[in-house]
N, C-alpha and C positions, 0 to 999 in steps of 0.2 A: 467175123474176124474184127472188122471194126468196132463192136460193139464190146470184145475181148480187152483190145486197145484203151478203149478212154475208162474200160472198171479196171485194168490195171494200175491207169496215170490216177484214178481216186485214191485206190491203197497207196497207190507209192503217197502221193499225197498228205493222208492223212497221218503216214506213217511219219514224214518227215514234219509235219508242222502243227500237228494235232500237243505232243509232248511238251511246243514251245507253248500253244494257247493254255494247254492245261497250265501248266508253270505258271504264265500273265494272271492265269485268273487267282489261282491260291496265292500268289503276292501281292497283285495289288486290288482286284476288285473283291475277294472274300473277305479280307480284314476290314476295308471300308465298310462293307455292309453290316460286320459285329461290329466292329467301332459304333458304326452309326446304332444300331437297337440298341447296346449298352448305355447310351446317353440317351436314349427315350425310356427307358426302363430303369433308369437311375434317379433319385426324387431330388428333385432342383435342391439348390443349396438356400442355406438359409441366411438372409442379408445379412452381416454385422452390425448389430443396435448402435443407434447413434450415443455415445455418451451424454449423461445427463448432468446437464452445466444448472439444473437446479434453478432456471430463470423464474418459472412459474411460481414456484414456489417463494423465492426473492421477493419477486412484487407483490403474492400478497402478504408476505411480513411486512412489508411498505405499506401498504393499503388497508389493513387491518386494522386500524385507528386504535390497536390497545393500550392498556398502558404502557408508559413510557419503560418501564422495568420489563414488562413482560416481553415489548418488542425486545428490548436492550437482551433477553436471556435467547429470544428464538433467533437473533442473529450471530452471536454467541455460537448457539448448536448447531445455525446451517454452516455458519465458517467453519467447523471443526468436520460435517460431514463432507464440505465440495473445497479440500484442500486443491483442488487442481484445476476448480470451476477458472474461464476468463473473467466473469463477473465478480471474482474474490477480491479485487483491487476496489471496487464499487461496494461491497459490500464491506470492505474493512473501512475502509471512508463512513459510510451508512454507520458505523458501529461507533466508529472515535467521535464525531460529532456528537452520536446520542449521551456516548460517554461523557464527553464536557458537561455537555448540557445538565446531566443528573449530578456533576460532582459535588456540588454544595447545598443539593435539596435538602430541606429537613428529612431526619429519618433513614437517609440514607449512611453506610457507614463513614467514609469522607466527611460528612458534614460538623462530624467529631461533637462538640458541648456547646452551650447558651452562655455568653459572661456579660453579666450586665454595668456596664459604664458606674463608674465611682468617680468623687470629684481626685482631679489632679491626673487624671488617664488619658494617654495619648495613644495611639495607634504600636508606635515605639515601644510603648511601656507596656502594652498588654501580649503584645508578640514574643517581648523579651519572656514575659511571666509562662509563657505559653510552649516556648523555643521555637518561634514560627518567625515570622517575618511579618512588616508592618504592608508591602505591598500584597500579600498575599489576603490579611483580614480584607484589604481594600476590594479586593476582588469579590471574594468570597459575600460579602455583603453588598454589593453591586453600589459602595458609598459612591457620590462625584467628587469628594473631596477626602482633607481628611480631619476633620475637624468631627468633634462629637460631643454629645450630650449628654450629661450626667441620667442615669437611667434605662439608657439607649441599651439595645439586649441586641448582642453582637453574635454570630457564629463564630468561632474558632476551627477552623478546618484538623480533623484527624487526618493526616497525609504520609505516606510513607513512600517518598517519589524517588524512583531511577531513574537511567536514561541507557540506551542501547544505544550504539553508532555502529553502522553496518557501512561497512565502505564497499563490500561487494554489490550489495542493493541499492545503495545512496540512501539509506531511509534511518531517521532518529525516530527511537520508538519513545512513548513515556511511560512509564509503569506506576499503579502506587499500588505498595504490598505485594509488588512480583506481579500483581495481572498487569497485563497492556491495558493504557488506556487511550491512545491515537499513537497511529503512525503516522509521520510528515515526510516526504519527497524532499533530499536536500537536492539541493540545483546545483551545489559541488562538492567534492567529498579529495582527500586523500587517496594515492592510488591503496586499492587493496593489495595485501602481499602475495606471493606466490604462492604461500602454502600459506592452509589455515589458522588464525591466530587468537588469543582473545587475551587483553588488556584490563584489567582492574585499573580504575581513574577514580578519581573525582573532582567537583567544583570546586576552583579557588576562591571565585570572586566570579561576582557578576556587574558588572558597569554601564553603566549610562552618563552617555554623555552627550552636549549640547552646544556647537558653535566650536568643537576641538576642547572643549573642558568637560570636567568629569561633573556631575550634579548630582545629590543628593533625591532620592524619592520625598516628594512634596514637595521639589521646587516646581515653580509655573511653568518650566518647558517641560517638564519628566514627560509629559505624554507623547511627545514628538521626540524626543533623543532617538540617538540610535543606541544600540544596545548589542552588548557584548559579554559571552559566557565564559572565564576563562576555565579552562582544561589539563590537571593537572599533568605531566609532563607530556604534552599532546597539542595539537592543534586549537585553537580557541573556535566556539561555534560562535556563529555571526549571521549577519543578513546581505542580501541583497536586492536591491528592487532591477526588475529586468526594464530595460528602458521598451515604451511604448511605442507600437509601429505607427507611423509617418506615413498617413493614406497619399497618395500621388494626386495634384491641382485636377479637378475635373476640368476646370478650363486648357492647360497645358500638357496636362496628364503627364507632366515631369517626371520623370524618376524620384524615390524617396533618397529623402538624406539617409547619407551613411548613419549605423547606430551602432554603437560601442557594442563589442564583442564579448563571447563569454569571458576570454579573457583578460578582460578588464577587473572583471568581480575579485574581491579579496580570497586570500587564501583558505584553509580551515574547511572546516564543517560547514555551508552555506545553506542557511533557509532564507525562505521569504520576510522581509520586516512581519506582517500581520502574522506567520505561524513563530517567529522568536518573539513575539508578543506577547502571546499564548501562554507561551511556555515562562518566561520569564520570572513571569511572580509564583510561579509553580516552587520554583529551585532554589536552595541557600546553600551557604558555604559545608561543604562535607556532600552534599548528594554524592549519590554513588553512578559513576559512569564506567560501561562493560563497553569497551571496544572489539569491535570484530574486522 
């Protein structure tokens, strides 16, 4: 009889709590277990490649020692393959330097014809002949002065120079014949407009001046003036030097003096004095300026 008893309390048992364990197991521990094989039996995934920002390749167009042309073409082609590289800011740098550096080589197109010095010829006078500007030969021939010598066999630059102003970028480009040849970093700009815009300009006048007076190229300050592009109905482009930080007394360790603020610096298009230097003898009256 006993023994009738406790195999009945197992059916009743199994009867009543067998159904719930079945249930427990098909919802929660069967699916775990195919969950689990399906992700041992699934072939891992495959990392996302890192973007190639084209560094190696950079450096040895840098380190390549080739000609100055052939680097000037392979940085050329990497800028136009790694539009999105972080190094594209270094490398357009890397490129406009090289660019200057070639613009007046013999041979090159820029370097334009050979005129050789006749009596009664001034720097003036051969610019005029030329429609160039006399600071411009000055450059192109790397004279100290401007004085010259009957015979003396000059370059004449072939130039056909623009200028871009990007107010959303802050960057003045320089172009000759439509290619870029250096972007410059203005240090201030007009605000950019809301919606996109673009401006046909050009140069009025470009000025130098010395002590608050305007001075002629060849007078004994020209090299030190400050200098000023004006901009047809637009802002004028100008310079500014950023004042230099003020290290703190190693004996007192003071605080630095206060230093004039950005907004101090003139209004307009602002470059550095040495990059509107640059550019200066580049430009004469009519350049063409695209505003954006």
């Amino acid at each position: 009889m006993r023994t009738f008893k406790i195999l009945t309390l197992l059916i009743l048992g199994f009867a009543v709590f067998g159904p719930a364990a079945y249930f427990g197991y098909a919802l929660f521990v069967k699916p775990s277990r195919v969950e689990r094989a399906d992700r041992q039996s699934r072939p891992a995934a495959t990392p996302t490649p890192t973007p190639d920002t084209g560094e190696a390749e950079l450096k040895k167009i840098g380190s390549s020692g080739n000609d100055p042309t052939v680097t000037r073409e392979a940085l050329t082609a990497w800028i136009s393959s790694h539009p999105s590289s972080p190094l594209l800011g270094d490398a357009k740098r890397s490129l406009g330097t090289l660019n200057m550096s070639l613009l007046f080589q013999p041979g090159t197109p820029s370097a334009g014809t050979n005129y050789t010095v006749v009596k009664g010829d001034s720097l003036a006078r051969i610019a005029s002949k030329f429609h160039s500007n006399p600071e411009l030969l000055q450059k192109a021939n790397s004279l100290p002065g401007t004085a010259l010598s009957i015979g003396q066999v000059l370059i004449v630059p072939s130039l056909d120079i623009s200028l871009i102003l990007d107010r959303g970028t802050k960057t003045l480009t320089l172009l000759d014949k439509g290619s870029p040849l250096r972007e410059y970093p203005l240090l201030s700009a007009p605000p950019a407009p809301k919606t996109p815009s673009e401006t046909k300009s050009k140069v009025l006048d470009k000025i130098a001046t010395f002590g608050g007076k305007r001075i002629a190229f060849g007078d004994k300050s020209y090299g030190t003036a400050e200098r000023l592009i004006l901009v047809s109905q637009a802002p004028s482009i100008t310079s500014w030097t950023p004042p230099a930080p003020v290290e703190p007394s190693s004996a007192t360790n003071a605080p630095t003096a206060p230093q004039p603020s950005p907004a101090q610096m003139p209004g307009g298009y602002v470059l550095t004095p040495a990059d509107l230097a640059e550019i200066f003898p580049l430009v004469s009256r009519n350049t063409p300026v695209t505003i954006h």
